[in-house]
C-alpha positions as CSV (number, residue, x, y, z in Angstrom):
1,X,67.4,92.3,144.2
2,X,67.6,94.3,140.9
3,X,66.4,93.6,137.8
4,X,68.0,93.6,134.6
5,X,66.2,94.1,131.1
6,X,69.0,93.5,128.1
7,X,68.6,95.7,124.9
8,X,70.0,93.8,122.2
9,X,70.8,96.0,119.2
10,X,70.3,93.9,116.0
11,X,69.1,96.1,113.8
12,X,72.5,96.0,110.9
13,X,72.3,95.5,107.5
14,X,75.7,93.9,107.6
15,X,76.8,95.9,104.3
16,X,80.7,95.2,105.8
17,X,80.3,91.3,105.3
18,X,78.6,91.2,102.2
19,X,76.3,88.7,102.9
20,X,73.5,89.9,101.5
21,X,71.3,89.4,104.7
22,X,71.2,91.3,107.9
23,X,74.2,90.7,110.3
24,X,72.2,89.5,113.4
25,X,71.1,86.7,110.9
26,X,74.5,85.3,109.2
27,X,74.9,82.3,110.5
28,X,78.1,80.8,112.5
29,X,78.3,77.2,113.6
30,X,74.6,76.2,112.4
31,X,73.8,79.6,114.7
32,X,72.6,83.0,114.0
33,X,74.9,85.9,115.5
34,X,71.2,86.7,117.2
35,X,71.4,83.2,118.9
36,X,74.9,82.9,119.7
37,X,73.7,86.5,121.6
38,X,70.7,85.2,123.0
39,X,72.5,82.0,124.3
40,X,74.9,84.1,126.5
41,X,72.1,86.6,127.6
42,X,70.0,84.4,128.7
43,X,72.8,82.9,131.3
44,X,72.6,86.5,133.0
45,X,71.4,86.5,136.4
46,X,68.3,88.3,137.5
47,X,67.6,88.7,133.6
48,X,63.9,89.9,133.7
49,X,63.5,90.8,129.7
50,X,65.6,91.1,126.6
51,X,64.5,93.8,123.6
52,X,66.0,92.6,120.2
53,X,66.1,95.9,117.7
54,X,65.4,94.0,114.7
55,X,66.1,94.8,111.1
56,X,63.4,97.0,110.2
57,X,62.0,94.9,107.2
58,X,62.8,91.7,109.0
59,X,61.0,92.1,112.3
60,X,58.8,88.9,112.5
61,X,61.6,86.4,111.3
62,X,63.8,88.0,114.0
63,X,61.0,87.7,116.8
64,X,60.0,83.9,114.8
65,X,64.1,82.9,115.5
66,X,64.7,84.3,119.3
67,X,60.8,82.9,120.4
68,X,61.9,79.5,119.1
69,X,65.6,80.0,120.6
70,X,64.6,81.7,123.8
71,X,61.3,79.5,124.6
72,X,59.8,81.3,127.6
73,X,63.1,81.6,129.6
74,X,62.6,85.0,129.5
75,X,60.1,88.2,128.7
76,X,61.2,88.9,124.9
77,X,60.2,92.2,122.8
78,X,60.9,93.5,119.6
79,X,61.0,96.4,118.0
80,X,62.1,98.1,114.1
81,X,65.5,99.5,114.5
82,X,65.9,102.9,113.6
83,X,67.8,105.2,111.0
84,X,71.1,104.6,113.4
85,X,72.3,102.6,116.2
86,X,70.9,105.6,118.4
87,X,67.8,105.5,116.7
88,X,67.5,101.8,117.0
89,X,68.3,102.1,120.9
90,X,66.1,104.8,121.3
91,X,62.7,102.5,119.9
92,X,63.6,99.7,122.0
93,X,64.1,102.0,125.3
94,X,60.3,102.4,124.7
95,X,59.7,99.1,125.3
96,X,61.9,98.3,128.6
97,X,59.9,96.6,131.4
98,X,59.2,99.4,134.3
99,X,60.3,96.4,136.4
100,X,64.2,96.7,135.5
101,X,66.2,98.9,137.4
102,X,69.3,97.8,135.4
103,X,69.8,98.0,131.3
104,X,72.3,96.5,129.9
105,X,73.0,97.5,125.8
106,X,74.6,95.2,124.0
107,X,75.7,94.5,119.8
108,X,74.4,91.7,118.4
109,X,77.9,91.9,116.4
110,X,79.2,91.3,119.9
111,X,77.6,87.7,120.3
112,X,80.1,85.7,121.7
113,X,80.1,88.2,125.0
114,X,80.3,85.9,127.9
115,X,77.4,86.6,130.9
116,X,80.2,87.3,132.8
117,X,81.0,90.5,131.7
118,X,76.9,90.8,131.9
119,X,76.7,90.2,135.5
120,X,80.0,92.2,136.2
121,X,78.5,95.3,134.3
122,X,75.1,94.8,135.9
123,X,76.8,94.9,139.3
124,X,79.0,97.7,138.6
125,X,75.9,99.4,137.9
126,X,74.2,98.8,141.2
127,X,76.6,99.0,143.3
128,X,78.2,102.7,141.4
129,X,75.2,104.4,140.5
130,X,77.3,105.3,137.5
131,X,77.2,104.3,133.7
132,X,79.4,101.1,133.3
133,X,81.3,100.2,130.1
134,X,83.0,97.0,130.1
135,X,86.6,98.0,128.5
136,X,90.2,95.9,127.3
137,X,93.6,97.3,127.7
138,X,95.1,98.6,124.3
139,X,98.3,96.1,123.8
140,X,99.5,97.5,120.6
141,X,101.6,100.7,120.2
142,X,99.5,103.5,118.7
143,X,101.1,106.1,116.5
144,X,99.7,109.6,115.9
145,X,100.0,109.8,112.2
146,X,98.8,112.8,110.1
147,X,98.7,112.2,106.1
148,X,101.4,109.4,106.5
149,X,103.8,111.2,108.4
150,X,104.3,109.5,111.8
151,X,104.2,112.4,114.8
152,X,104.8,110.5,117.7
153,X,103.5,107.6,120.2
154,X,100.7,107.9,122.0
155,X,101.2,106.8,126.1
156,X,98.8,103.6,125.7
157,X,98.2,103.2,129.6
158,X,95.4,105.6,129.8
159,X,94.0,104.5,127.1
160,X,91.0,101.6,126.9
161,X,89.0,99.9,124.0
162,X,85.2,100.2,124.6
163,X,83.0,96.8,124.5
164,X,79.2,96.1,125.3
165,X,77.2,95.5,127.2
166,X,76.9,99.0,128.5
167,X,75.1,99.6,131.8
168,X,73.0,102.5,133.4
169,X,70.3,102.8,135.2
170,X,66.4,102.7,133.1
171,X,66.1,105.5,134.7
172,X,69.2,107.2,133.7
173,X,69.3,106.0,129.7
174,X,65.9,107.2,129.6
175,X,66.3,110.5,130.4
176,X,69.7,110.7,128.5
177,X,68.1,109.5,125.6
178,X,65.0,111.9,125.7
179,X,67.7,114.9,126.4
180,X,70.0,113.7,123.2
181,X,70.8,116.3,120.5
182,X,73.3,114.7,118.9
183,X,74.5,111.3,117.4
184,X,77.1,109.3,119.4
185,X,78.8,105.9,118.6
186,X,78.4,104.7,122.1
187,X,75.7,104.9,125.1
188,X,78.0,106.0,127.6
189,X,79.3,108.8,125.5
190,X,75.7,110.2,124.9
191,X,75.6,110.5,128.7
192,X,78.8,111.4,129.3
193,X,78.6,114.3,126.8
194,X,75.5,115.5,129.3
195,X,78.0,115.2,132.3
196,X,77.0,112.1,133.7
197,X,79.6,109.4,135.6
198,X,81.3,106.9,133.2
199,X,83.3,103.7,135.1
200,X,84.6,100.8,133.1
201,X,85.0,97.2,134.1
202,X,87.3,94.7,132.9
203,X,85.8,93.7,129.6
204,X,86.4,89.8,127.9
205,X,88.4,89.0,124.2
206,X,85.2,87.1,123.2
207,X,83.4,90.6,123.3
208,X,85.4,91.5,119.9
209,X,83.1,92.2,116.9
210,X,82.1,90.4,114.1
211,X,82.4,93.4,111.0
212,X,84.0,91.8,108.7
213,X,84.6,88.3,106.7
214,X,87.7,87.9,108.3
215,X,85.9,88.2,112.0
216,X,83.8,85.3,111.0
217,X,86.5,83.3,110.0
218,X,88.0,84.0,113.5
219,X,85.4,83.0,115.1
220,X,84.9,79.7,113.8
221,X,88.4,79.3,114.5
222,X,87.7,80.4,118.2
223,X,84.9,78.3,118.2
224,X,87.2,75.0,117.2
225,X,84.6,74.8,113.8
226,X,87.0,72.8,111.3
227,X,86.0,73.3,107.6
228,X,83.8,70.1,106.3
229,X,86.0,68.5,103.6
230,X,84.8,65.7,101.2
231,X,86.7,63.3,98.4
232,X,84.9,61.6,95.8
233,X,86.0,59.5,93.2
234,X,84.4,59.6,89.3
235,X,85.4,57.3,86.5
236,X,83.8,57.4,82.8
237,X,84.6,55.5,79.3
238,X,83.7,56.0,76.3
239,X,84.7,54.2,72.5
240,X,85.9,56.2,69.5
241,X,83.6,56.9,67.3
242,X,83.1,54.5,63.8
243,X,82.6,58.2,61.9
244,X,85.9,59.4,61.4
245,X,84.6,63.1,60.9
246,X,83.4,63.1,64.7
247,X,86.0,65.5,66.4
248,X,87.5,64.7,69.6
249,X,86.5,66.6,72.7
250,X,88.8,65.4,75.8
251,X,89.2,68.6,78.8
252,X,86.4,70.3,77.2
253,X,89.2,71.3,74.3
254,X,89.1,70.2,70.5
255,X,91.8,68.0,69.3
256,X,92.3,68.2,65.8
257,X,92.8,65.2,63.6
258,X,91.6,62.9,65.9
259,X,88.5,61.0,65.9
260,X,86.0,61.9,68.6
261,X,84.2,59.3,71.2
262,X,80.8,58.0,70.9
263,X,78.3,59.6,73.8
264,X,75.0,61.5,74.2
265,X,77.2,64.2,74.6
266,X,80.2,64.8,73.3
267,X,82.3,62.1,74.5
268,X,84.5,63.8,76.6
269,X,85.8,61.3,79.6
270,X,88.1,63.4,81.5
271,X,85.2,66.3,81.5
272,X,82.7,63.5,82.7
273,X,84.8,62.0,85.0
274,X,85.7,65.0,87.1
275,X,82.3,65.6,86.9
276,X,81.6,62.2,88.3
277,X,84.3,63.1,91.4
278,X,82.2,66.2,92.1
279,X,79.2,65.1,92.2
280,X,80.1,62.0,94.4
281,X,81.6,63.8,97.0
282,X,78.9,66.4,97.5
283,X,76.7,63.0,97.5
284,X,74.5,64.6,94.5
285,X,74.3,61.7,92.7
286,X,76.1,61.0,89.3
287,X,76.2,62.3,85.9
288,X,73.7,59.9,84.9
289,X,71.4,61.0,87.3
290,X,71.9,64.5,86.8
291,X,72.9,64.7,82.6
292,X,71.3,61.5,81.1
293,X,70.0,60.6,78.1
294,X,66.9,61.3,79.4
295,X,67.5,64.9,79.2
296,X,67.4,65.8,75.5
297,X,68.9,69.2,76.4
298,X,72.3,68.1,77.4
299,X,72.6,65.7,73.5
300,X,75.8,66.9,72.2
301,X,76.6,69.1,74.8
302,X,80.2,69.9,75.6
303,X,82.2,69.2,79.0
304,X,82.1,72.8,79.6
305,X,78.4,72.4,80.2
306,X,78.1,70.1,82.8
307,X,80.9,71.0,84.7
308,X,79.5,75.0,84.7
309,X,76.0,73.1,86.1
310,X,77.4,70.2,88.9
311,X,79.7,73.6,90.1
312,X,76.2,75.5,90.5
313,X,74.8,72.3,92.2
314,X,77.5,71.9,94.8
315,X,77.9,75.9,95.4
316,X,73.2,75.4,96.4
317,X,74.7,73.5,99.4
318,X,77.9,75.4,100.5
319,X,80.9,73.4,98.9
320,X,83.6,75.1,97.1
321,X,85.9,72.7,95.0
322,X,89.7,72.1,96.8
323,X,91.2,70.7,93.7
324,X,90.6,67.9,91.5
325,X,93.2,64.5,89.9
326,X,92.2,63.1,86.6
327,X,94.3,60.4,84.8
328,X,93.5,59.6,81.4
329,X,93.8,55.8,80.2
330,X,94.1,54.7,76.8
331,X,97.0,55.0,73.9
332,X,95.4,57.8,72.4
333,X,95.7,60.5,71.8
334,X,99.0,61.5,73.3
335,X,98.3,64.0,76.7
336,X,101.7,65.4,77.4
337,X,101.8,68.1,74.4
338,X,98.8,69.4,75.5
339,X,98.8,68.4,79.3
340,X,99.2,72.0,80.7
341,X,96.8,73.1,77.7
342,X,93.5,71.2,79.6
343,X,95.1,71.6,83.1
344,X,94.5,75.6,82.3
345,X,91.0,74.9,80.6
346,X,89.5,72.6,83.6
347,X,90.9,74.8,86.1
348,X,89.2,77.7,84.9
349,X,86.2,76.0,84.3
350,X,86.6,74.8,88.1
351,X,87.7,77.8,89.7
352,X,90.4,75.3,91.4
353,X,92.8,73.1,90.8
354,X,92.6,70.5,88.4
355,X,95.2,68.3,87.4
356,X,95.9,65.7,84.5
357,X,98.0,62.6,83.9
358,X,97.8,59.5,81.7
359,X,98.6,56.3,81.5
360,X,97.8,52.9,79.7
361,X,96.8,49.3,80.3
362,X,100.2,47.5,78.6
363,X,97.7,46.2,75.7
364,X,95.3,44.9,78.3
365,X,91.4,45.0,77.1
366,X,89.5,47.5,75.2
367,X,91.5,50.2,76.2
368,X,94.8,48.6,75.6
369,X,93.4,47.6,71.7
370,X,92.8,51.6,71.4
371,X,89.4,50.9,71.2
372,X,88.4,53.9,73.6
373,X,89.6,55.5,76.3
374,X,88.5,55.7,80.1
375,X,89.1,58.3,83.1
376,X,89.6,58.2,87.0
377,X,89.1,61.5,88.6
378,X,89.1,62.5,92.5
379,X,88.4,66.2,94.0
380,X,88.4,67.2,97.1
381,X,85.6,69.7,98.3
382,X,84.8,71.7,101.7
383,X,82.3,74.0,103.3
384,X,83.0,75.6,106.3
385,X,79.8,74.6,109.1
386,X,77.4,76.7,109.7
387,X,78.1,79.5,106.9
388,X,75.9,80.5,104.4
């Protein structure tokens, strides 16, 4: 029975995906692309010990995550990637068990790799003697194209795209590792480039990998991860002010010649209101709670101002805002010569969205005496799971 030892090379700074963080460690459905990894390596039979090639600077959190993940299923070891995917292969080929016979190398980029392909490597391997790639049929046409000119097609038949897990024998990647004088983008072309025996294997679509934002919003989608959507609903009054000199604040925009409401801000419902809808649906409380009176800095302060802050709230745990309805209610002032003047202000302000309407009470109450004026707003948030 042979032995397999799986080098997983996690070692990326993931400078493609702009996350900010190394790839292993961005997160796809509420899992690390080193877990979604580990999760299908560990299903591989006659696994004996995985290697992670960690980030360099991030070692310990890497070993911290796949101890906690992996449990004692399995022999783990880590080691600092290198200045290259070579270099990070070579450091961890110093730490394969003497008691494989079979290693596997695999991208961490390449998670969602099914043990199948693991196991059908790992065999190839045995029963060959040969390095094994695992490898998809090209489906598109390819075009030889030189400075924009098209020069012909290229015969696809032959032709193969390359996956991991790559196979060999320890015996063999050691040596071709120890004899390499040059940098290669694959394993199997480091040996082959030394005249070794390369055979492929059918690889699996789930190998593809994850460069990109656009390959982790495929993958959710592969994975059935819907996007986490939220509605909430915000309503605020306020009466116009006894002090006809108060100006009127209403969208975060000044309305000249009209007097302004009374608030420990500046009065503005629609503002506070969206806010409201916001903060509701993210389930952060309510403007009261967050903007009081209890807060001396926020006396005065314009809509602008807690709408920038309630945005900076919800973006601390993952919602973007959809879009956002607010009605105004009252019979003054008149919103429809200045309707598409806030809709342009809140929408900026909101990065989405926003729009406003009016109506009135037909004379009924406070509202319908012109006393004041109220606001509904709803908005609509979502956050896809498991991204950062």
């Amino acid at each position: 029975m042979s032995k397999i030892a799986v080098i997983l090379v996690a070692a990326g700074d993931g400078s493609r995906l702009q996350a900010g963080i190394p790839k292993a460690l961005v997160k796809i459905s509420d899992k690390t692309l080193l877990e979604h990894a580990l999760e299908n390596i560990l299903q591989v039979q006659d696994l004996v010990q995985v290697v992670v090639a960690s980030h360099e600077d991030r070692v310990e959190e890497f070993a911290s995550i796949a101890k906690a993940f992996a449990g004692d299923k399995v022999e783990l070891a880590f080691t600092p990637g290198g200045l290259s995917r070579q270099g990070s292969i070579a450091n961890a080929l110093k730490e394969v068990t003497t008691a494989a016979d079979v290693v596997l190398i695999h991208d961490a980029a390449r998670c969602f790799a099914p043990a199948a392909v693991f196991d059908r490597v790992a065999r190839a391997v045995i029963e060959t003697g040969s390095a094994v790639i695992p490898a998809l049929p090209v489906v598109d046409t390819i075009k030889n194209v030189n400075q924009d000119v098209v020069l012909g097609t290229v015969d696809r038949d032959g032709l193969r795209i390359a996956q991991t897990p790559q196979g060999f024998s320890r015996e063999q990647i050691i040596k071709g590792y120890e004899a390499a004088s040059a940098d290669f983008t694959d394993d199997a072309s480091l040996l082959q480039a030394q005249g070794a025996l390369v055979s492929s294997v059918l690889g699996d679509a789930m190998a593809f990998k994850i460069t990109v934002q656009a390959d982790l919003e495929y993958a959710e989608l592969l994975l059935g991860n819907k996007v986490e959507q939220r509605t909430g609903i915000g309503t605020d009054v306020h009466r116009f002010s006894e002090d006809e000199s108060k100006p009127l604040y209403l969208g975060t925009i000044l309305w000249p010649g009209e007097v302004g409401l009374v608030g420990h801000s500046d009065g503005d419902a629609l503002a506070h209101a969206v806010v409201d809808s916001l903060l509701a649906a993210a389930g952060l409380g309510d403007i009261g709670s967050n903007f009081g009176v209890d807060k001396p800095e926020y006396a005065g302060a314009n809509g602008s101002v807690f709408i920038t802050e309630t945005l900076r709230l919800l973006a601390t745990q993952g919602w973007n805002v959809v879009n956002v309805s607010v009605q105004l209610i009252g019979n003054k002032p008149k919103l429809s010569p200045r309707r598409e003047e806030v809709e342009r202000a809140l929408s900026a302000l909101v990065g989405a969205p926003v729009s406003v309407g009016a109506t009135t009470t037909d004379g009924l109450g406070f509202l319908g005496s012109s006393e004041g004026v109220g606001a509904v707003a709803t908005a609509l948030i979502e956050k896809s799971k498991g991204r950062l």
